[in-house]
Biotite code that builds the C-alpha atoms (Angstrom):
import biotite.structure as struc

atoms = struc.array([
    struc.Atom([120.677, 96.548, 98.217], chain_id="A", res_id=1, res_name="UNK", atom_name="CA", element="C"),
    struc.Atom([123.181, 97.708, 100.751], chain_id="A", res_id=2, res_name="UNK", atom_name="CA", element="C"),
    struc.Atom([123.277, 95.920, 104.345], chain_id="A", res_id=3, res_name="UNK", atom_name="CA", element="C"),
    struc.Atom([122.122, 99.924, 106.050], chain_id="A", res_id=4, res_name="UNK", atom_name="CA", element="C"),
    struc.Atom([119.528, 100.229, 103.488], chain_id="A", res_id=5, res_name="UNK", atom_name="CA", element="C"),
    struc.Atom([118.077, 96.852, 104.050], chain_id="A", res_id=6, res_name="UNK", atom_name="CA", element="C"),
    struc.Atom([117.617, 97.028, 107.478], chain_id="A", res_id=7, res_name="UNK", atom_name="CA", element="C"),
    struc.Atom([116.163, 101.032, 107.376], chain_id="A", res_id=8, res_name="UNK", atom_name="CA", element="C"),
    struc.Atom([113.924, 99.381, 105.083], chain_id="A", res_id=9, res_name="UNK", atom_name="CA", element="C"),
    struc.Atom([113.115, 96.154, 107.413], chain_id="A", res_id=10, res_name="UNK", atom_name="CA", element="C"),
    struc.Atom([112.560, 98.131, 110.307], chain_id="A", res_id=11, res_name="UNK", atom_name="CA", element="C"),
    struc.Atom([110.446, 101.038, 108.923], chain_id="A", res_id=12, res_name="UNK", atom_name="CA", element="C"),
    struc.Atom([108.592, 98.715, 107.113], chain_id="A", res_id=13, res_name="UNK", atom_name="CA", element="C"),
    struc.Atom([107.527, 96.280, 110.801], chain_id="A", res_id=14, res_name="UNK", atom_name="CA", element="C"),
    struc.Atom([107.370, 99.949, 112.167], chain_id="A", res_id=15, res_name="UNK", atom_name="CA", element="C"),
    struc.Atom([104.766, 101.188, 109.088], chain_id="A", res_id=16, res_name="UNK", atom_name="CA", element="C"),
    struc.Atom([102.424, 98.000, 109.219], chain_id="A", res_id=17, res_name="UNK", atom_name="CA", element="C"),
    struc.Atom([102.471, 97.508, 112.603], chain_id="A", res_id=18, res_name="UNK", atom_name="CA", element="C"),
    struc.Atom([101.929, 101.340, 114.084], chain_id="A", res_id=19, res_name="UNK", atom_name="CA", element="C"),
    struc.Atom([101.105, 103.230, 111.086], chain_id="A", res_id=20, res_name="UNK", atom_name="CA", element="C"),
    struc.Atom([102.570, 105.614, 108.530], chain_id="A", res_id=21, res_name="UNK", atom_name="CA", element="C"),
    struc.Atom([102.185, 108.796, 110.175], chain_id="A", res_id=22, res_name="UNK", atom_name="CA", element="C"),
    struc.Atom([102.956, 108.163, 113.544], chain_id="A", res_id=23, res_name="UNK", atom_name="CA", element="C"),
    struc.Atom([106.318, 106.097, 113.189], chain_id="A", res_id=24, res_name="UNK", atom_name="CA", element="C"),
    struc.Atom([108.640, 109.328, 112.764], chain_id="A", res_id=25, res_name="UNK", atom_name="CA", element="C"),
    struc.Atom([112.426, 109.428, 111.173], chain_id="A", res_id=26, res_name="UNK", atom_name="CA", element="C"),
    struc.Atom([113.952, 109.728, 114.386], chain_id="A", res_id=27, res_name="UNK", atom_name="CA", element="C"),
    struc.Atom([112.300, 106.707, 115.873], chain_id="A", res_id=28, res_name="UNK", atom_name="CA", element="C"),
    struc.Atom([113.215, 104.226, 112.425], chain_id="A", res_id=29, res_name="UNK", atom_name="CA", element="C"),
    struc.Atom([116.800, 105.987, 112.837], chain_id="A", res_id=30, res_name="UNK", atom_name="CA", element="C"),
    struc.Atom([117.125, 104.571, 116.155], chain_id="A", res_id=31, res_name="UNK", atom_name="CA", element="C"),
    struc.Atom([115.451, 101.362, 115.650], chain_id="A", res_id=32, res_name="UNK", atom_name="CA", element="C"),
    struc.Atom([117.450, 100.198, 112.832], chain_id="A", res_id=33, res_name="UNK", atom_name="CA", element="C"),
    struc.Atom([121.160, 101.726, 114.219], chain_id="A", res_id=34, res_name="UNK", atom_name="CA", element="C"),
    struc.Atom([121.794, 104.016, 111.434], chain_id="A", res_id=35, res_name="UNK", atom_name="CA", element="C"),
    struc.Atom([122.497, 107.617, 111.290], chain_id="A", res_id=36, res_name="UNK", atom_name="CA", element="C"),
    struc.Atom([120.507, 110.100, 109.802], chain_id="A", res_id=37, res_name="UNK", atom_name="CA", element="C"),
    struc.Atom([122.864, 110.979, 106.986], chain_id="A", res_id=38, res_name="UNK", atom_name="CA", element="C"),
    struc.Atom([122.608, 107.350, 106.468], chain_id="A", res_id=39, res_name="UNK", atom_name="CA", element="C"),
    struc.Atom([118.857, 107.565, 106.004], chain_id="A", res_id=40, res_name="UNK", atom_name="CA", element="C"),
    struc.Atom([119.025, 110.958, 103.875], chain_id="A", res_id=41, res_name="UNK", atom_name="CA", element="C"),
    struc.Atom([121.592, 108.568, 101.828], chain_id="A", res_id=42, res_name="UNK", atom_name="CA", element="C"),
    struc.Atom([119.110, 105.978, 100.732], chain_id="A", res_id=43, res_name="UNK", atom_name="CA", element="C"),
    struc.Atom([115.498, 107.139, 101.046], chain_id="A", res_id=44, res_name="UNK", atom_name="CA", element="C"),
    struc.Atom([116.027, 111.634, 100.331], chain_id="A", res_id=45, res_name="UNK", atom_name="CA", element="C"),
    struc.Atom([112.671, 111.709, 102.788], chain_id="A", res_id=46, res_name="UNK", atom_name="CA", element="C"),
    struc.Atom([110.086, 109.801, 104.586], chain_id="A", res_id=47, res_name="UNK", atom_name="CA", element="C"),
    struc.Atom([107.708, 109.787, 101.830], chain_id="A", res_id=48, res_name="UNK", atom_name="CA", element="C"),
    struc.Atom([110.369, 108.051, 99.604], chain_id="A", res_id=49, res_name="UNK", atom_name="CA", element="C"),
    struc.Atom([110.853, 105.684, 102.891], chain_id="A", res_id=50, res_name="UNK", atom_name="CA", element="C"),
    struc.Atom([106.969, 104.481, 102.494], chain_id="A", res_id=51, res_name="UNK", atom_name="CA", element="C"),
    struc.Atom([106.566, 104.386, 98.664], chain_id="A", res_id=52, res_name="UNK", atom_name="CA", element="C"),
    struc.Atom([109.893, 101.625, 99.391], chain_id="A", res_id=53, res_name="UNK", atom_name="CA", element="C"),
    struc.Atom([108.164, 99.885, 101.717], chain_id="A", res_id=54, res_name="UNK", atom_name="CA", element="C"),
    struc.Atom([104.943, 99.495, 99.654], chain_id="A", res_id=55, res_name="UNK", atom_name="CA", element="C"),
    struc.Atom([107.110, 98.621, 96.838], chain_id="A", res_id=56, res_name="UNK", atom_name="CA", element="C"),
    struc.Atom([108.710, 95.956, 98.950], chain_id="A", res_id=57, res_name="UNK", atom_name="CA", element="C"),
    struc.Atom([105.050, 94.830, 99.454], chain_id="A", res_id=58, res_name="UNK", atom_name="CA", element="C"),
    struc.Atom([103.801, 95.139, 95.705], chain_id="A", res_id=59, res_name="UNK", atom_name="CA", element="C"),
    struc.Atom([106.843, 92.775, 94.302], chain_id="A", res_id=60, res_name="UNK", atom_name="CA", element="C"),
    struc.Atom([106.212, 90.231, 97.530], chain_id="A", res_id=61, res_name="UNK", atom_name="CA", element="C"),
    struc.Atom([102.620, 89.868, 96.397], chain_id="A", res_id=62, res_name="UNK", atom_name="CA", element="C"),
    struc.Atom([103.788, 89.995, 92.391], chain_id="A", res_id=63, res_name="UNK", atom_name="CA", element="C"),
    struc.Atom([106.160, 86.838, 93.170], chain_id="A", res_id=64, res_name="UNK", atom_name="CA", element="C"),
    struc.Atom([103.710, 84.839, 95.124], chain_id="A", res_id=65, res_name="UNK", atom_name="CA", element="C"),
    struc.Atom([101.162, 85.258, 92.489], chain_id="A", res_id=66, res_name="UNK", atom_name="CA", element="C"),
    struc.Atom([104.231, 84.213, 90.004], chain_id="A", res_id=67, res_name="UNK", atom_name="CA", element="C"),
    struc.Atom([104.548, 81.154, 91.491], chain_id="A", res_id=68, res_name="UNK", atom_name="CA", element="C"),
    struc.Atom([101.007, 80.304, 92.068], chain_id="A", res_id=69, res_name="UNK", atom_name="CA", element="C"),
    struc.Atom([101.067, 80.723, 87.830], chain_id="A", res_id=70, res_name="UNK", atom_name="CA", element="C"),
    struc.Atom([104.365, 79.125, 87.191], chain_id="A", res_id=71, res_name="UNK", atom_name="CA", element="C"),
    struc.Atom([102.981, 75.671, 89.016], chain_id="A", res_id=72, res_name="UNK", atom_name="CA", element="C"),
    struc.Atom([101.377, 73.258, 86.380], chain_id="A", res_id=73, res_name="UNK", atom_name="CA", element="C"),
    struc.Atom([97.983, 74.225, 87.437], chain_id="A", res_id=74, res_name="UNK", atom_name="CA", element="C"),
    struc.Atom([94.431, 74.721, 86.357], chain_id="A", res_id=75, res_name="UNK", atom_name="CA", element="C"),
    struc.Atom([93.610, 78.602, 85.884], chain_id="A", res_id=76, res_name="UNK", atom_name="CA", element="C"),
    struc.Atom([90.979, 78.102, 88.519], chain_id="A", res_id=77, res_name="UNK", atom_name="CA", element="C"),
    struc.Atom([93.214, 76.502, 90.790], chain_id="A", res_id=78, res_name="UNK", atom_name="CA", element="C"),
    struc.Atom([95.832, 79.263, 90.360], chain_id="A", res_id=79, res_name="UNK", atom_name="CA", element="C"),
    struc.Atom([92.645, 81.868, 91.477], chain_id="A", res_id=80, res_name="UNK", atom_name="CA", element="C"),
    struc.Atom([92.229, 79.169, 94.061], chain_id="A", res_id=81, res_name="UNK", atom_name="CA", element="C"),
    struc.Atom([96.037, 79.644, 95.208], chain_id="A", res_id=82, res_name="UNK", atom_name="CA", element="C"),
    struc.Atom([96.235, 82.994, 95.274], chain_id="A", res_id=83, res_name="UNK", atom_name="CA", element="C"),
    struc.Atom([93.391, 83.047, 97.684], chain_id="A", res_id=84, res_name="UNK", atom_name="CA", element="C"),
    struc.Atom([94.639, 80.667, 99.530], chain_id="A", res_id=85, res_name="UNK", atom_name="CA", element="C"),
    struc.Atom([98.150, 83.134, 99.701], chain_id="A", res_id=86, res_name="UNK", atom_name="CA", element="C"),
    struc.Atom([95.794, 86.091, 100.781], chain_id="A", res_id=87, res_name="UNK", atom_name="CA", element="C"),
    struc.Atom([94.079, 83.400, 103.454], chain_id="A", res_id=88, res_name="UNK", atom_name="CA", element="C"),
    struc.Atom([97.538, 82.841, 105.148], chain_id="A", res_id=89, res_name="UNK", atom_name="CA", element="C"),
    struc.Atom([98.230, 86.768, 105.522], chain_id="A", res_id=90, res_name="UNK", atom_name="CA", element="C"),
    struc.Atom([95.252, 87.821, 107.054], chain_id="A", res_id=91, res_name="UNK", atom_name="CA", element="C"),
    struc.Atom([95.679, 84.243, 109.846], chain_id="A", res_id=92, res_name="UNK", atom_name="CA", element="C"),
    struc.Atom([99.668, 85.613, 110.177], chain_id="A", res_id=93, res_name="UNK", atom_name="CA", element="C"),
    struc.Atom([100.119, 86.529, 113.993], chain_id="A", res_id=94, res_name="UNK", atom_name="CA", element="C"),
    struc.Atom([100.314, 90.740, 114.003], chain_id="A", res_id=95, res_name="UNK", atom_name="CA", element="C"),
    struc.Atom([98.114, 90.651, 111.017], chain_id="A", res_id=96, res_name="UNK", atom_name="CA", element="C"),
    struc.Atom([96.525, 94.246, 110.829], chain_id="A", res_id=97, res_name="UNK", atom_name="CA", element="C"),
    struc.Atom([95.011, 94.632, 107.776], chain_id="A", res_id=98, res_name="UNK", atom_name="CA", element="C"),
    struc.Atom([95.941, 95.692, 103.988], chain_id="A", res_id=99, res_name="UNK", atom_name="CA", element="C"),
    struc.Atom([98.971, 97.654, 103.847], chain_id="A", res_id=100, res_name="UNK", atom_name="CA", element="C"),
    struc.Atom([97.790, 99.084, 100.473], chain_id="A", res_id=101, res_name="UNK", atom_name="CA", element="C"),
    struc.Atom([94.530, 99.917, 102.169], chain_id="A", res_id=102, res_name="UNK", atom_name="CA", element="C"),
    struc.Atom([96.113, 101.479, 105.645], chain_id="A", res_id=103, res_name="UNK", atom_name="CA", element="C"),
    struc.Atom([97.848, 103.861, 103.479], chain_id="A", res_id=104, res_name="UNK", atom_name="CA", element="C"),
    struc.Atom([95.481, 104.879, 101.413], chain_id="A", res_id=105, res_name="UNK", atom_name="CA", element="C"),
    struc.Atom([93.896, 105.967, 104.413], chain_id="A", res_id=106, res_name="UNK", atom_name="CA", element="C"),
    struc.Atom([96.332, 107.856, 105.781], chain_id="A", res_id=107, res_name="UNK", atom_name="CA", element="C"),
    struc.Atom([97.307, 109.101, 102.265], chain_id="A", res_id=108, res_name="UNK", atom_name="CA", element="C"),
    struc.Atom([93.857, 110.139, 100.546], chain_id="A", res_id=109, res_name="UNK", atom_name="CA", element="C"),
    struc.Atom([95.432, 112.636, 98.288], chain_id="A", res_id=110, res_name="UNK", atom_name="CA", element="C"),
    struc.Atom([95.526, 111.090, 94.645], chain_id="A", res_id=111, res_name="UNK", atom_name="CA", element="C"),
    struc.Atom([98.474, 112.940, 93.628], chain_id="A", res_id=112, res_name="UNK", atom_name="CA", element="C"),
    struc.Atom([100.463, 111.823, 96.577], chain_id="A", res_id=113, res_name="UNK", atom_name="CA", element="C"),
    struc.Atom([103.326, 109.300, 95.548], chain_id="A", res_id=114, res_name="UNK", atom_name="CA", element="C"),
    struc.Atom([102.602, 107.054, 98.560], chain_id="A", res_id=115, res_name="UNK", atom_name="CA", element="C"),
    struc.Atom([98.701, 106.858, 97.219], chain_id="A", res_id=116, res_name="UNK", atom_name="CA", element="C"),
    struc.Atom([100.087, 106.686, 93.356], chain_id="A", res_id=117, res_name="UNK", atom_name="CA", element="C"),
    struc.Atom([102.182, 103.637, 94.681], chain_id="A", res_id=118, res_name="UNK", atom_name="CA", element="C"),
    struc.Atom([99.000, 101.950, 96.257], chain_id="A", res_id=119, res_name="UNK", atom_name="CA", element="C"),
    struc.Atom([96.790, 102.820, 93.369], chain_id="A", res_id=120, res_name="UNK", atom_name="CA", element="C"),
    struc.Atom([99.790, 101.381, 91.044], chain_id="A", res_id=121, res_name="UNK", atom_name="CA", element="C"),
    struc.Atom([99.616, 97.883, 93.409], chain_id="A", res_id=122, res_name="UNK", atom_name="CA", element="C"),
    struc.Atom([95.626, 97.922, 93.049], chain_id="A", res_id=123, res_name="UNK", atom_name="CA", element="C"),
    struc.Atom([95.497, 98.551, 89.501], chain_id="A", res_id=124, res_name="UNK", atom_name="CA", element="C"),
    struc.Atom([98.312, 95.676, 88.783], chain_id="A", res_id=125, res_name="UNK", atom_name="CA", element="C"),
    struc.Atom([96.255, 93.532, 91.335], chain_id="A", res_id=126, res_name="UNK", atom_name="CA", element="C"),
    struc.Atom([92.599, 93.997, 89.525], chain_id="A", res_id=127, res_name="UNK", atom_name="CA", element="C"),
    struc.Atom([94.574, 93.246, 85.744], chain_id="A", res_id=128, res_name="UNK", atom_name="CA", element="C"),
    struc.Atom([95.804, 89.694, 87.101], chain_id="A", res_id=129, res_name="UNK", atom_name="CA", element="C"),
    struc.Atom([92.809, 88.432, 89.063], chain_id="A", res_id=130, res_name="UNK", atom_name="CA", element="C"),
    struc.Atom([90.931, 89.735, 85.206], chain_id="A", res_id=131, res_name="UNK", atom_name="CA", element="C"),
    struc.Atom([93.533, 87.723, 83.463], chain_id="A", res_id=132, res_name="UNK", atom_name="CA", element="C"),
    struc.Atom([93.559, 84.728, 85.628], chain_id="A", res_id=133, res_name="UNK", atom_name="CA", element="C"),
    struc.Atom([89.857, 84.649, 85.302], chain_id="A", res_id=134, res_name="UNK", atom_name="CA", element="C"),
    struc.Atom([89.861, 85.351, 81.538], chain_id="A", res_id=135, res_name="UNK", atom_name="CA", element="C"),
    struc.Atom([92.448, 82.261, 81.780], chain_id="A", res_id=136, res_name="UNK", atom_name="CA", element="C"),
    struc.Atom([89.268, 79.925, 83.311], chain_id="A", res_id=137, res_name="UNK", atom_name="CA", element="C"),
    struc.Atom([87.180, 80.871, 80.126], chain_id="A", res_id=138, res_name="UNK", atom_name="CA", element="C"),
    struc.Atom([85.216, 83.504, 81.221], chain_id="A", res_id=139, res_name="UNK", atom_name="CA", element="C"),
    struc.Atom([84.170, 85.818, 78.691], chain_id="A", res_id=140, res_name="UNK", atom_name="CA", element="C"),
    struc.Atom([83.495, 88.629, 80.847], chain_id="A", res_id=141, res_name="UNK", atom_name="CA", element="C"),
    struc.Atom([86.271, 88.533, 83.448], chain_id="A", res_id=142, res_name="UNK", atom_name="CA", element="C"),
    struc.Atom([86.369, 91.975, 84.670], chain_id="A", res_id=143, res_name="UNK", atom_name="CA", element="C"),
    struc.Atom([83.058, 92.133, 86.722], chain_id="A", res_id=144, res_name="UNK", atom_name="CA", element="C"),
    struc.Atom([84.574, 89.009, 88.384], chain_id="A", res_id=145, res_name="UNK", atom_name="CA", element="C"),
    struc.Atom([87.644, 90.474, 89.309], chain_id="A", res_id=146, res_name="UNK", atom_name="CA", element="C"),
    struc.Atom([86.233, 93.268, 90.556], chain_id="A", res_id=147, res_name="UNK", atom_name="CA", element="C"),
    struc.Atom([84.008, 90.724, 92.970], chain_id="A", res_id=148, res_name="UNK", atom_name="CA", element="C"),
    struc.Atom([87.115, 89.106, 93.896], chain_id="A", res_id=149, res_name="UNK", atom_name="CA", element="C"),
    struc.Atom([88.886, 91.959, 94.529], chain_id="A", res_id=150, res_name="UNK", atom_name="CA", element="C"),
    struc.Atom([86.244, 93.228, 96.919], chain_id="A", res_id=151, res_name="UNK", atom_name="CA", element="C"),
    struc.Atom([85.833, 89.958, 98.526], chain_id="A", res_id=152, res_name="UNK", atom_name="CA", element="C"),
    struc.Atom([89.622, 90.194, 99.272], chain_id="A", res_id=153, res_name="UNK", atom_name="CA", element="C"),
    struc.Atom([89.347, 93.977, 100.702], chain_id="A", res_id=154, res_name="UNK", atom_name="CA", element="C"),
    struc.Atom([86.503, 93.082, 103.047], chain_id="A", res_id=155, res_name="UNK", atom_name="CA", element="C"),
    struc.Atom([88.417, 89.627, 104.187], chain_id="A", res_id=156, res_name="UNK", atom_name="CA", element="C"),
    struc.Atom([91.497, 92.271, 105.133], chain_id="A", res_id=157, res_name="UNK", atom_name="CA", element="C"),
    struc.Atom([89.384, 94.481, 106.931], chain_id="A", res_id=158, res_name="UNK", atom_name="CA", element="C"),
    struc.Atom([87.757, 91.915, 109.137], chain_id="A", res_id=159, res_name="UNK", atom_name="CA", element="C"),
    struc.Atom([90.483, 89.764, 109.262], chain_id="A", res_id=160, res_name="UNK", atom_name="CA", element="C"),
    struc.Atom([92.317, 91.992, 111.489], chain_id="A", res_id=161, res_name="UNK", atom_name="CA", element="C"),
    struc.Atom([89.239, 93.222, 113.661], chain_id="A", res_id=162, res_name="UNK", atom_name="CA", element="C"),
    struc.Atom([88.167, 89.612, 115.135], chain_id="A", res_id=163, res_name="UNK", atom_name="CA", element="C"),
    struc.Atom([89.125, 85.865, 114.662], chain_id="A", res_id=164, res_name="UNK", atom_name="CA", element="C"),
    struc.Atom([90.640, 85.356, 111.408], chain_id="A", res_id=165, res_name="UNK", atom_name="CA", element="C"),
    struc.Atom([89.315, 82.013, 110.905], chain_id="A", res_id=166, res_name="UNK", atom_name="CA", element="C"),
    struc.Atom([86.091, 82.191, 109.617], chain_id="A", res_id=167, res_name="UNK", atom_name="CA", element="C"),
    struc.Atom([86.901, 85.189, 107.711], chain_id="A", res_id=168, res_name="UNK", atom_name="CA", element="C"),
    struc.Atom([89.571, 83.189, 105.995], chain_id="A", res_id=169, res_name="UNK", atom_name="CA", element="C"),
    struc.Atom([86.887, 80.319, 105.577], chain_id="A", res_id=170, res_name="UNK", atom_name="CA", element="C"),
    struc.Atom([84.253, 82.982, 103.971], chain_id="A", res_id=171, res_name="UNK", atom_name="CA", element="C"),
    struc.Atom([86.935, 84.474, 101.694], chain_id="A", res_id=172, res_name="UNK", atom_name="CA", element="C"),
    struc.Atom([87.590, 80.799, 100.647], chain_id="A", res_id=173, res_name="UNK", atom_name="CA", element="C"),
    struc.Atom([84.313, 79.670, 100.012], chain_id="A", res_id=174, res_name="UNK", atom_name="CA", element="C"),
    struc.Atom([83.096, 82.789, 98.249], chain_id="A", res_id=175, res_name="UNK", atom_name="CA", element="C"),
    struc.Atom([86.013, 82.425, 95.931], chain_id="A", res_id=176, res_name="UNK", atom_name="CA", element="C"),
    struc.Atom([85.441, 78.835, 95.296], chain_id="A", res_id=177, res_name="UNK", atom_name="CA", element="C"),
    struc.Atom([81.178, 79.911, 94.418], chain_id="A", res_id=178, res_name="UNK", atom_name="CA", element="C"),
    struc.Atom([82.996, 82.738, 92.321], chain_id="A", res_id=179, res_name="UNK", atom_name="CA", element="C"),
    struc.Atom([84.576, 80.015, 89.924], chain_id="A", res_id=180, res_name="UNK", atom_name="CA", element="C"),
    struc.Atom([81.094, 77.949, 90.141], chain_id="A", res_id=181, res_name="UNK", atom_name="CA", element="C"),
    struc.Atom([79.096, 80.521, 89.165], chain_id="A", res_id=182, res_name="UNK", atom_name="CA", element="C"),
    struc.Atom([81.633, 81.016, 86.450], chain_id="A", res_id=183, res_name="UNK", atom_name="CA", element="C"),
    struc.Atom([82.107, 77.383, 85.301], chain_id="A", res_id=184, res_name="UNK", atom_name="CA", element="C"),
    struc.Atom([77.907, 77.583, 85.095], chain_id="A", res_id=185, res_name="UNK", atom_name="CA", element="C"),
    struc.Atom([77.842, 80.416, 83.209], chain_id="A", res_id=186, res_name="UNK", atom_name="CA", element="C"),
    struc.Atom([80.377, 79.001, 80.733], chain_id="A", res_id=187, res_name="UNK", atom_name="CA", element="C"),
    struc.Atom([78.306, 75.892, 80.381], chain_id="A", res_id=188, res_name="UNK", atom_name="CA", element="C"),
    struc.Atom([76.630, 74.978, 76.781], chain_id="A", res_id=189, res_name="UNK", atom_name="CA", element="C"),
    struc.Atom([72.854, 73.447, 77.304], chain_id="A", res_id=190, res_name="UNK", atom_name="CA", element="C"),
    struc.Atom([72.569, 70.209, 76.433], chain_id="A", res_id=191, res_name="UNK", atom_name="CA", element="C"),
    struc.Atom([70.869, 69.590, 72.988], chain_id="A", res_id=192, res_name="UNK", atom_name="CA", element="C"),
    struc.Atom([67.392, 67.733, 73.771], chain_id="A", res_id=193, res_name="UNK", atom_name="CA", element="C"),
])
């Protein structure tokens, strides 16, 4: 990646999380990161490539943390357990304002948008490794638990960024952690009498 395209893509990206996707404009990211506009045009042919970038930046930021939670000689449930814990640590980050996945999708409802196809792409890759990291515990029937982590994750993103992260963090925690109980219990042979 070139040095100009790097830093348009640093600063639009602070810009995007911090203020939103619709109202940080082209002319204020040109002036923020000291480029031209040609520049711009050069790397990213419109704003809408500018945002898919920047969620792509996201998507492969989440993809290696959740590589090296896997690539540490771990239990499956503690791998669950560290991605969690990685999710935890974003929403206590000073600035933290919420899912950037989720904030655009908000401001891009349109399925056939590329900035929504690029969230929905992030979501879908998201739900297929909590489903294989649970299938990797022993669950039989991972998917219905992915799907309850997955929600447990989007509500601990939305409140996370609306009052004191802490005890959102701790609830997100915890629920994961009965999550894998009720899993380990329903994987659990009965003793023969």
């Amino acid at each position: 990646m070139s040095e100009a395209r790097a830093r348009l893509l640093g600063t639009a990206s602070a810009l995007f999380y911090a203020e939103g996707l619709h109202s940080v404009g082209i002319d204020r990211i040109i002036a923020a990161a000291g480029v031209t506009r040609a520049t711009l045009y050069r790397h990213f042919p419109g704003k809408d490539d500018l945002v898919v970038a920047y969620l792509t930046q996201g998507d492969e930021a989440i993809r290696a943390r959740t590589d090296a939670a896997r690539s540490r000689d771990s239990s499956p449930e503690d791998v669950v357990r560290a991605v969690g814990r990685s999710i935890a640590d974003d929403i206590r980050r000073p600035g933290f304002r919420g899912c950037a996945f989720l904030n655009a999708a908000a401001e891009y409802p349109d399925p056939t948008h590329p900035v929504h196809r690029a969230v929905l792409r992030h979501r879908q890759w998201f739900q297929a490794t909590i489903t294989e990291l649970l299938a990797a515990t022993g669950e039989t029937d991972p998917e219905p638990a992915a799907r309850h982590f997955v929600m447990l994750r989007d509500g601990a993103m939305a409140a996370g960024c609306l009052t004191d992260p802490e005890p959102i963090c701790e609830t997100f925690l915890r629920g994961i952690e009965e999550l894998l109980e009720h899993l380990g219990h329903g994987r659990r042979q009965p003793h023969p009498s």
